[in-house]
C-alpha positions in Angstrom: 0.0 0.0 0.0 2.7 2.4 0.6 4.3 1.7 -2.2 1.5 2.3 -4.4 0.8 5.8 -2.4 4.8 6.7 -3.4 4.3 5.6 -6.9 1.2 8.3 -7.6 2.9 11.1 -5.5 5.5 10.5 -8.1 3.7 10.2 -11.3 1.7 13.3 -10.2 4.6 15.4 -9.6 5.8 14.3 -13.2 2.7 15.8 -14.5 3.2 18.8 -12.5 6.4 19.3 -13.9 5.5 18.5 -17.6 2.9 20.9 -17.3 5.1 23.7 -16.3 7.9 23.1 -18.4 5.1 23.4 -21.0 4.0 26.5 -19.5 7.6 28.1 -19.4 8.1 27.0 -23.2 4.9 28.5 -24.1 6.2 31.9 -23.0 9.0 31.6 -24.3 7.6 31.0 -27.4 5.5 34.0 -27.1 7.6 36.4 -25.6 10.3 35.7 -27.4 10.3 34.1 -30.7 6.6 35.2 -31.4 7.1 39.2 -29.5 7.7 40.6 -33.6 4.8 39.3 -34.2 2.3 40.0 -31.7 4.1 43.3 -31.3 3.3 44.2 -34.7 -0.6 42.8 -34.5 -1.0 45.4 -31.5 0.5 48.3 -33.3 -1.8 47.4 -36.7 -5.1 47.3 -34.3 -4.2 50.6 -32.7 -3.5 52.2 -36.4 -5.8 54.1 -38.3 -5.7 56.0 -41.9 -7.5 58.9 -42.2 -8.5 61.1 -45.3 -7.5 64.7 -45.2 -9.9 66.4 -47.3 -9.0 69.0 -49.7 -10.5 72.5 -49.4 -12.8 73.0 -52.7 -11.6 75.8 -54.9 -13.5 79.4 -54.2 -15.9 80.6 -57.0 -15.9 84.9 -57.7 -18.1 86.9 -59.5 -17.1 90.4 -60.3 -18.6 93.5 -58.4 -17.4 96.2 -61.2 -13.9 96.1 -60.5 -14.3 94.2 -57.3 -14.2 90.8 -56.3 -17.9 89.5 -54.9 -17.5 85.3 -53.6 -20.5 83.6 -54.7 -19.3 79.9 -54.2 -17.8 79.5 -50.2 -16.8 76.4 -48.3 -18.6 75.8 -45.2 -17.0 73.4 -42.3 -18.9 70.1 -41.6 -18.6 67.4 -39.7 -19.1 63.8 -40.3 -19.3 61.2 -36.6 -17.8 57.8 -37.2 -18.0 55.1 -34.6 -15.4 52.0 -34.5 -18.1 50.1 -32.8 -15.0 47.1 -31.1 -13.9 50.6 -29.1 -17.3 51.7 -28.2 -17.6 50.7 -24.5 -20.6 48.8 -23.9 -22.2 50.9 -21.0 -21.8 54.1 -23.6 -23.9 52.6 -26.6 -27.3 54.1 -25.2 -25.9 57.1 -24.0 -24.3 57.7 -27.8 -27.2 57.0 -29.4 -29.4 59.6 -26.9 -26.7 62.0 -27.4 -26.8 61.9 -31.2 -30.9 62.3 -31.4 -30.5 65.2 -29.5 -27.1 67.1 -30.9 -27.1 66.0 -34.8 -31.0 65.4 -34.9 -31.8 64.7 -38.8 -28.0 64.6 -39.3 -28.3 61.1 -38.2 -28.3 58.0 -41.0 -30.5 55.5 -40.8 -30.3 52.6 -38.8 -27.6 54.2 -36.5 -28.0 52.1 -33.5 -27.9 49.1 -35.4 -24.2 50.3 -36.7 -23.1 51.3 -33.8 -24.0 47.6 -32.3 -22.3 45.8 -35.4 -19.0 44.9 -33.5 -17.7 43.0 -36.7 -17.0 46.1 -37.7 -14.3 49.2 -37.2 -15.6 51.7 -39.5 -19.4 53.1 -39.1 -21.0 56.3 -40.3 -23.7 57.2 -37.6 -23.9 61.3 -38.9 -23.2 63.6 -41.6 -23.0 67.4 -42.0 -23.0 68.3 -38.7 -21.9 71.6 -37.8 -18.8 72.6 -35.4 -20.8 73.9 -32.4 -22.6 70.2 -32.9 -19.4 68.2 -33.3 -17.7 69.9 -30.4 -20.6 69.2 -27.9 -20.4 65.6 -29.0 -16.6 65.3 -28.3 -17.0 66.6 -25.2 -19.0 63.7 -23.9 -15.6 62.1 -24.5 -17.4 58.7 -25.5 -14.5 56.2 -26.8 -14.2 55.2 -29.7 -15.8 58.0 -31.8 -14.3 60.0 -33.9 -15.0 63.2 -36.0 -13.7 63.6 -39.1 -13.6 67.6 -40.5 -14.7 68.4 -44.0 -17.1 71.2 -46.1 -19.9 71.8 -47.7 -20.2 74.2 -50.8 -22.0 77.7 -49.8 -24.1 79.9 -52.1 -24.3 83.3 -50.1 -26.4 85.1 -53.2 -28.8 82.1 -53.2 -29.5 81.1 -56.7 -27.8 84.1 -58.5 -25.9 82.5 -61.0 -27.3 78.9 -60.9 -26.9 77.9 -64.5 -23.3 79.4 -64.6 -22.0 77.7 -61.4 -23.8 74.1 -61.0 -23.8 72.8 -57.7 -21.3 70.2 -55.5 -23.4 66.8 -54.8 -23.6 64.4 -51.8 -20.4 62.6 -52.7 -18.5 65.7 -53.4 -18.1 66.2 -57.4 -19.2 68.8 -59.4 -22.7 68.9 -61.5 -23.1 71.3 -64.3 -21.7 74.7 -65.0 -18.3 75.8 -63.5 -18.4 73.2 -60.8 -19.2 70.1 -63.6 -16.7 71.6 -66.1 -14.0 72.6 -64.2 -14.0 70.1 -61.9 -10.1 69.1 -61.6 -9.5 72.5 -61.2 -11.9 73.5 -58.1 -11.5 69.5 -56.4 -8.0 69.7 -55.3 -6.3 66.7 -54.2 -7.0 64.9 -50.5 -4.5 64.6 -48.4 -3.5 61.2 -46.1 -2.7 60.5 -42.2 -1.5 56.9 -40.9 -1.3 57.6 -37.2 -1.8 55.4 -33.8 -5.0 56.4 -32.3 -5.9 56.2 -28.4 -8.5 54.1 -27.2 -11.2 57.3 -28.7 -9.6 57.2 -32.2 -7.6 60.5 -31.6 -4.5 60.7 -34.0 -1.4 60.7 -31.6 1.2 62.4 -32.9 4.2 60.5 -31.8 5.1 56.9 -33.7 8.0 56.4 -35.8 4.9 54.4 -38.1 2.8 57.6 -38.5 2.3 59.0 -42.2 1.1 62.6 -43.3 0.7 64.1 -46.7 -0.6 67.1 -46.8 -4.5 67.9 -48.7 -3.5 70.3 -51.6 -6.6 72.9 -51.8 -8.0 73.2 -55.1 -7.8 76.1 -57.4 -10.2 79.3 -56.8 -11.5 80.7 -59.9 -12.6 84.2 -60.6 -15.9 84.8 -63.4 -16.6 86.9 -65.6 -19.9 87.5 -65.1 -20.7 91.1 -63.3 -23.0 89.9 -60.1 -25.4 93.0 -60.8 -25.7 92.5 -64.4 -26.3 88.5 -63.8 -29.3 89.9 -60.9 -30.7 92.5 -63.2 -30.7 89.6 -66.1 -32.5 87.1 -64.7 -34.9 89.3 -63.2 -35.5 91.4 -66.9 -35.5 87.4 -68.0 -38.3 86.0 -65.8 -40.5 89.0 -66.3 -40.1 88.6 -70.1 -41.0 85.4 -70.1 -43.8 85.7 -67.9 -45.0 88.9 -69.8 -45.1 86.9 -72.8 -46.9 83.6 -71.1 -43.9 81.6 -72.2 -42.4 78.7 -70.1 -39.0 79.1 -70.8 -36.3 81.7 -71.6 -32.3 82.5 -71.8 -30.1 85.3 -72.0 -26.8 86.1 -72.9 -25.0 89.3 -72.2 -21.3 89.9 -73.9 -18.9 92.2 -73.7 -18.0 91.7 -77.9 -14.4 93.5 -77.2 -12.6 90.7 -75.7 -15.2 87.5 -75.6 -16.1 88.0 -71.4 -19.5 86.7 -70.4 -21.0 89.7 -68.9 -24.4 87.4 -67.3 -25.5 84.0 -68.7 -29.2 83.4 -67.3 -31.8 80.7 -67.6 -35.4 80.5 -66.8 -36.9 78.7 -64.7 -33.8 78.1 -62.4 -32.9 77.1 -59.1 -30.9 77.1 -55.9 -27.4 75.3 -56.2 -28.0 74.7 -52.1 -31.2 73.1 -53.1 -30.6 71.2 -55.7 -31.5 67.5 -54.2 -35.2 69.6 -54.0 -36.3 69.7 -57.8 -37.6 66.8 -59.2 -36.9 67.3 -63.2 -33.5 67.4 -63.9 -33.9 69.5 -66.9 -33.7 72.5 -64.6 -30.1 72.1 -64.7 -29.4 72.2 -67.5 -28.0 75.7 -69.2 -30.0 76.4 -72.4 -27.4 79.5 -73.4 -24.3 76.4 -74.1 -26.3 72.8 -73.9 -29.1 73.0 -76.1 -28.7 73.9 -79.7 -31.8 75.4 -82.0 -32.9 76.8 -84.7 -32.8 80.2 -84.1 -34.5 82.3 -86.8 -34.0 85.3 -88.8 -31.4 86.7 -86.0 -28.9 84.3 -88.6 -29.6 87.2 -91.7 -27.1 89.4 -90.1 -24.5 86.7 -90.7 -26.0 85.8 -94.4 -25.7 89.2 -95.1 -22.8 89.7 -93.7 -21.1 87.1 -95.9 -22.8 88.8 -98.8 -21.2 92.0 -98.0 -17.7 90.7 -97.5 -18.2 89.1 -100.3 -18.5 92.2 -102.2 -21.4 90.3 -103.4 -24.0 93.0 -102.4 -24.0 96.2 -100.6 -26.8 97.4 -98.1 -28.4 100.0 -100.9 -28.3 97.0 -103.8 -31.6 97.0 -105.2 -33.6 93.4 -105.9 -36.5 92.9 -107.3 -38.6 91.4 -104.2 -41.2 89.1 -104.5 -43.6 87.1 -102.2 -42.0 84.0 -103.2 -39.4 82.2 -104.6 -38.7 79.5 -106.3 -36.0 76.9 -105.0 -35.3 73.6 -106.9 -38.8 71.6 -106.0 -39.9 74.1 -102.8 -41.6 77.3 -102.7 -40.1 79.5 -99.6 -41.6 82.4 -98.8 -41.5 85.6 -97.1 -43.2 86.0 -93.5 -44.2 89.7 -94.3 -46.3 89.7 -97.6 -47.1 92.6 -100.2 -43.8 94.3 -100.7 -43.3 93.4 -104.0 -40.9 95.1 -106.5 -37.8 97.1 -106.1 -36.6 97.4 -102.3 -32.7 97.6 -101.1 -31.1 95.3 -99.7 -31.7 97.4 -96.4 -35.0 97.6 -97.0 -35.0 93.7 -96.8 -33.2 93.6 -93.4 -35.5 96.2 -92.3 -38.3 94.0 -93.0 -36.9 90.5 -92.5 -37.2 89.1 -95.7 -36.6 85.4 -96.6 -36.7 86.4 -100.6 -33.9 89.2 -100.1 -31.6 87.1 -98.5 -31.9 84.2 -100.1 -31.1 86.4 -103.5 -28.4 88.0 -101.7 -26.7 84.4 -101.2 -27.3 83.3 -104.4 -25.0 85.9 -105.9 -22.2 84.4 -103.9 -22.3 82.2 -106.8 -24.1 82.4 -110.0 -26.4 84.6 -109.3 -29.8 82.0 -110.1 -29.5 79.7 -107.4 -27.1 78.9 -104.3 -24.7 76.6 -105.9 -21.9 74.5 -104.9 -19.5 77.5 -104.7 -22.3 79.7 -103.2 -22.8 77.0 -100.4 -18.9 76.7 -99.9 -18.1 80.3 -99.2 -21.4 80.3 -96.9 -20.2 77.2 -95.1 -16.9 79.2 -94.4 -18.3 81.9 -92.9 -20.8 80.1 -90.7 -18.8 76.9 -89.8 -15.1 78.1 -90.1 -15.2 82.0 -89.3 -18.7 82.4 -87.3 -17.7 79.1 -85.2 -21.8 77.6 -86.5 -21.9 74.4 -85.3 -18.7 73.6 -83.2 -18.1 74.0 -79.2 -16.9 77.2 -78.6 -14.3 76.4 -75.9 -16.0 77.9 -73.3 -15.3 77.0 -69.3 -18.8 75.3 -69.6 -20.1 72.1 -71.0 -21.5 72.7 -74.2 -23.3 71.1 -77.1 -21.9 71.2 -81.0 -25.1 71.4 -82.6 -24.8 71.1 -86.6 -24.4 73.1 -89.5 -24.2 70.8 -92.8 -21.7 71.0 -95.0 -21.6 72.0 -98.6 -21.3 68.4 -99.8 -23.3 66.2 -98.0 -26.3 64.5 -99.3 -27.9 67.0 -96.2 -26.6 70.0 -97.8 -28.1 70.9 -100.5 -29.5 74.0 -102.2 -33.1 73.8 -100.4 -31.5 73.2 -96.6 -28.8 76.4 -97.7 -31.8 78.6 -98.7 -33.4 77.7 -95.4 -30.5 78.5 -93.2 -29.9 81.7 -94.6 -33.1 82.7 -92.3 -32.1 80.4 -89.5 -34.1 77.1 -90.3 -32.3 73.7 -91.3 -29.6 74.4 -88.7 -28.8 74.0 -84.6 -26.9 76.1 -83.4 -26.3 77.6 -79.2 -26.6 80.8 -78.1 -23.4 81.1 -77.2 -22.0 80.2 -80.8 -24.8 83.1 -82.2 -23.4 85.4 -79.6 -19.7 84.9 -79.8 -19.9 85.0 -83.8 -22.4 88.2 -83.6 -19.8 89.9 -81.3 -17.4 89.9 -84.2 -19.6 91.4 -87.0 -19.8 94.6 -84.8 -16.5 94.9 -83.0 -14.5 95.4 -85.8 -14.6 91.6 -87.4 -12.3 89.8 -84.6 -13.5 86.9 -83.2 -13.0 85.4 -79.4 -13.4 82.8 -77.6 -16.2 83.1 -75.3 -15.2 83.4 -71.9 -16.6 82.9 -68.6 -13.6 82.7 -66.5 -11.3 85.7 -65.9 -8.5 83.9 -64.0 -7.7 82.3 -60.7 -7.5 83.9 -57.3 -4.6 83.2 -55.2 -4.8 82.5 -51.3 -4.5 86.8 -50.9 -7.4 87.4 -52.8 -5.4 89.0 -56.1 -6.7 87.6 -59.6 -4.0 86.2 -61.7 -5.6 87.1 -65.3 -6.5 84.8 -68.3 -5.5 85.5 -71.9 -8.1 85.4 -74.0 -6.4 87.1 -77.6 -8.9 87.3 -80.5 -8.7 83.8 -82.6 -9.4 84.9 -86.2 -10.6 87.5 -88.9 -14.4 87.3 -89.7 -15.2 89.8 -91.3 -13.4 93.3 -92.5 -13.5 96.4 -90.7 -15.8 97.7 -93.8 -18.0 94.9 -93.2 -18.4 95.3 -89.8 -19.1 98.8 -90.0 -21.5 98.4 -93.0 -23.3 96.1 -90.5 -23.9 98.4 -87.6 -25.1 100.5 -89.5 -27.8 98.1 -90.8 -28.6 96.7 -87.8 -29.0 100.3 -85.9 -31.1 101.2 -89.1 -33.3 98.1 -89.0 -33.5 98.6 -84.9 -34.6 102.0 -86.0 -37.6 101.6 -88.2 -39.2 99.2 -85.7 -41.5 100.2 -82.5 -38.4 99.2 -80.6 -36.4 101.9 -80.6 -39.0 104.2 -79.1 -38.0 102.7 -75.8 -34.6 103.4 -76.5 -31.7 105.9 -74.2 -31.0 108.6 -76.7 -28.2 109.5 -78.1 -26.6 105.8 -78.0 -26.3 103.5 -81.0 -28.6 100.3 -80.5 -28.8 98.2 -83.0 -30.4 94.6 -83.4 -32.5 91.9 -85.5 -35.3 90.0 -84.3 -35.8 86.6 -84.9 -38.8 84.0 -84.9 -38.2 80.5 -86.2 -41.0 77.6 -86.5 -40.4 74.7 -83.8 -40.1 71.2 -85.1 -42.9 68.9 -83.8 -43.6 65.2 -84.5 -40.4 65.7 -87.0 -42.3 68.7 -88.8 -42.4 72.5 -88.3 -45.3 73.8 -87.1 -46.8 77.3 -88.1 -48.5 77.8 -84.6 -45.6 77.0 -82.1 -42.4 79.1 -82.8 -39.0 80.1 -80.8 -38.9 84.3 -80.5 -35.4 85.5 -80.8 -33.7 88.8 -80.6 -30.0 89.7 -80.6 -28.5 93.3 -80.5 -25.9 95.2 -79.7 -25.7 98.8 -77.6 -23.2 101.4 -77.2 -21.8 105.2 -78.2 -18.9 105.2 -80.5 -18.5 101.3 -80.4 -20.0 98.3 -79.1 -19.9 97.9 -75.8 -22.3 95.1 -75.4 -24.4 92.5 -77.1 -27.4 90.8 -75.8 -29.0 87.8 -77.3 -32.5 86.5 -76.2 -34.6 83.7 -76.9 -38.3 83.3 -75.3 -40.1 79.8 -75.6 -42.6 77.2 -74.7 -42.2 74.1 -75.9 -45.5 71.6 -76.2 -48.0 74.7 -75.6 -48.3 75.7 -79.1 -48.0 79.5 -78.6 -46.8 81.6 -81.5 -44.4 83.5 -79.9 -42.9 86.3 -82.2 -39.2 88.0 -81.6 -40.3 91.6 -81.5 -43.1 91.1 -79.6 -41.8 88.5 -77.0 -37.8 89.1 -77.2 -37.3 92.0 -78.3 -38.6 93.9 -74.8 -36.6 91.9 -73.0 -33.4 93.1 -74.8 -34.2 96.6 -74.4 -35.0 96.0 -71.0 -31.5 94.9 -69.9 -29.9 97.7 -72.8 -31.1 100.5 -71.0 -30.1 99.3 -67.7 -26.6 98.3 -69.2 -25.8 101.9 -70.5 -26.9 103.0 -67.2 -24.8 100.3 -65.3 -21.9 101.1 -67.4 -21.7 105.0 -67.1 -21.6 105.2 -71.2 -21.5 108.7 -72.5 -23.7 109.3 -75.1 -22.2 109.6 -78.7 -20.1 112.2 -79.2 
């Protein structure tokens, strides 16, 4: 028996001691030839990589000579949880805390994110201000964290809207300035890999620790005057409404050098607002995006060819007639009864398809608009004018389409019509821009709605913006002032007109296609003009419309007002001395 009692006393200290040995070499293997391991596991699970976002790129307007902000950043804050840090006991108290600091800033679902300890990463709130982020971290809950960025501000409301776009929920640009100059404004985000205490606050010691700096992105000055862009869309919207239209645009141009002076749009919106509309159509800018066909506002460029040309000269006499023949169609004039004699004047005066379509016709043999004819017209509306191509301008734009002299599309019946503005699609901005040059003196520029960028001290480093080409002669272009401030002159018009300032313009009114045909009883109403004393100081283009409602909307009647409307205001806006 005692024997027996020995032999388990020793097999049980045997075990004892296997079982520490095992013990000690288990620590050893641990501490020791496992400590680079664990070592590093513990630093990776304290580590965190954070985004350093890039300050957005400031948008100016001009104030005369002054610079106005119209596009600020506002700091925001977004509250992320790393729900293995949260302590338990805290969960309800976050929760109760958010609902009553960050309210409708909260996502959806929070609690159940917060409680998802699979997880390190969970959004529970967005947008929150500073005042709200700061209350939050002082409840000094661990594991939160508060990550700083910004929200694009619009301190003039929805001045501008059409021109600047908007910034949406995931930070990129949408439509004007912001869409097409994205890369620009965005900058470039910066990047932190630090070791975070236990509440996921950077610490700024660790030989591990990364920082690159966010580079801000570039702020931009405009072109566009604030108070002309104000007085615009307010002349715009009354217009339109006045004339029980549903949609309008304006451009206003300073000719001399290519500058956007206002770009407006009706209806509009809010940039801030913009998740609020529910057609998306409202965004878009009518003035560069949608090409049409704008009317008899394109004779002053037939003409103009004509005259350049030395094919015709405003006091050549034709021999007008209601109609005219061209290959299998009839076209027409709009204004019936002056038949016989009348100067080629007299047919700008009076809008007459008949006179200008003769007027083309002797670009080549005189009896119809030939090959040659349609050439040396294709020249000047696609090559000189710019008909048909994107401009360039610091906007997303559309092409539309002018057809060339040698397609099956561009024959002599589509040339006769687009010497009155049918048959083509063109923008506003390409009528505008190529308009500018048949009054300035025959340069043309590049339309331009950004003046330069504005450095961190608020000084405007310039943009070149040197006339592209030769449109038209000096001759010309004075030969078509003087028409236009002579056709301005004999209509009802000019009675509303400043005296003693040269206004000139042409009004426009071109049949809207529906079901694939034009139709007699809806039409576009157009008007483009130019003001000033000794020169042109300004051109203005306007077109007034309402697709789908069938109105016969008419460019004197229903454009033509609005121009004068903003003319008058310019002259007074600009301080312009009457003509000396």
């Amino acid at each position: 028996m005692q024997r027996l009692t020995h032999s388990r006393t020793g097999w049980l200290a045997i075990v004892l001691l296997l079982a520490m040995a095992a013990f000690v070499l288990r620590l050893f293997y641990l501490q020791i030839l496992q400590h680079g391991m664990y070592t590093e596991l513990a630093r990776a699970s304290q580590q965190q990589q954070f985004v350093i976002p890039a300050e957005r790129g400031k948008i100016y307007m001009m104030d005369g000579q002054a610079l106005a902000p119209v596009v600020l950043n506002r700091m925001i804050y977004t509250v992320i949880a790393d729900p293995q840090a949260v302590e338990d006991g805290e969960r309800s108290k976050i929760i109760a805390s958010l609902k009553k600091i960050a309210g409708g800033e909260m996502v959806r679902h929070a609690e159940a994110k917060l409680n998802n300890k699979k997880s390190r990463y969970e959004v529970l709130a967005r947008n929150i201000s500073r005042t709200q982020a700061e209350k939050l971290r002082n409840k000094n809950f661990a594991g939160m964290l508060y990550q700083q960025g910004s929200i694009r501000d619009y301190p003039e409301n929805g001045l501008g809207a059409h021109v600047l776009g908007f910034v949406n929920a995931s930070g990129d640009g949408q439509y004007g300035v912001e869409g097409a100059l994205e890369k620009r404004l965005k900058g470039q985000n910066g990047f932190l890999q630090a070791v975070t205490d236990v509440r996921n606050v950077p610490l700024t010691v660790g030989k591990d620790n990364i920082r690159i700096e966010a580079k801000a992105g570039e702020s931009i000055a405009l072109t566009v005057d604030r108070n002309i862009q104000s007085y615009t869309e307010s002349a715009l919207k009354n217009g339109v409404e006045a004339a029980h239209a549903t949609e309008g645009s304006v451009i206003v141009m300073n000719p001399n050098n290519g500058r956007v002076l206002a770009m407006a749009n009706y209806p509009s919106y809010n940039p801030a607002e913009y998740a609020k509309q529910t057609n998306a159509a409202v965004f878009m800018n009518n003035v560069t995006m949608t090409p049409f066909e704008p009317g008899s506002i394109i004779k002053s460029f037939s003409f103009a060819a004509a005259i350049d040309k030395g094919a015709v000269t405003p006091s050549t006499v034709y021999n007008n007639t209601d109609c005219i023949k061209v290959a299998d169609r009839t076209m027409c004039n709009a204004l019936r009864g002056l038949n016989g004699p009348i100067s080629i004047q007299g047919a700008f005066n009076n809008s007459l398809n008949v006179g200008t379509i003769t007027a083309v016709r002797r670009l080549g043999n005189g009896s119809q608009i030939n090959l040659p004819a349609r050439q040396t017209l294709y020249d000047y509306y696609h090559d000189r004018f710019g008909f048909g191509q994107a401009t360039g301008i610091e906007l997303n734009e559309a092409a539309g389409y002018v057809y060339p002299p040698d397609s099956a599309e561009g024959n002599e019946v589509r040339y006769s019509a687009m010497t009155y503005g049918q048959s083509m699609n063109l923008t506003m901005v390409q009528v505008a821009a190529g308009f500018s040059s048949i009054v300035n003196g025959g340069q043309y520029y590049r339309p331009a709605i950004v003046s330069g960028s504005v450095d961190k001290n608020g000084k405007i480093h310039p943009s070149e913006n040197k006339a592209l080409r030769q449109t038209v002669s000096a001759g010309t272009s004075s030969q078509m002032r003087s028409m236009l401030a002579t056709a301005r002159g004999s209509s009802f018009l000019s009675k509303n007109d400043k005296p003693g300032y040269e206004i000139g313009g042409k009004t426009g009114t071109s049949e809207a296609v529906v079901g694939g045909h034009y139709s007699q009883s809806e039409t576009i109403a157009t008007y483009i003009g130019y003001g000033g004393a000794n020169r042109a100081e300004y051109v203005i283009m306007v077109r007034v419309a309402a697709p789908g409602r069938g109105i016969n909307l008419q460019g004197n009647y229903h454009a033509g007002p609005i121009f004068t409307d903003i003319s008058n205001w310019m002259i007074d806006y600009m301080k312009l001395a009457p003509k000396g």
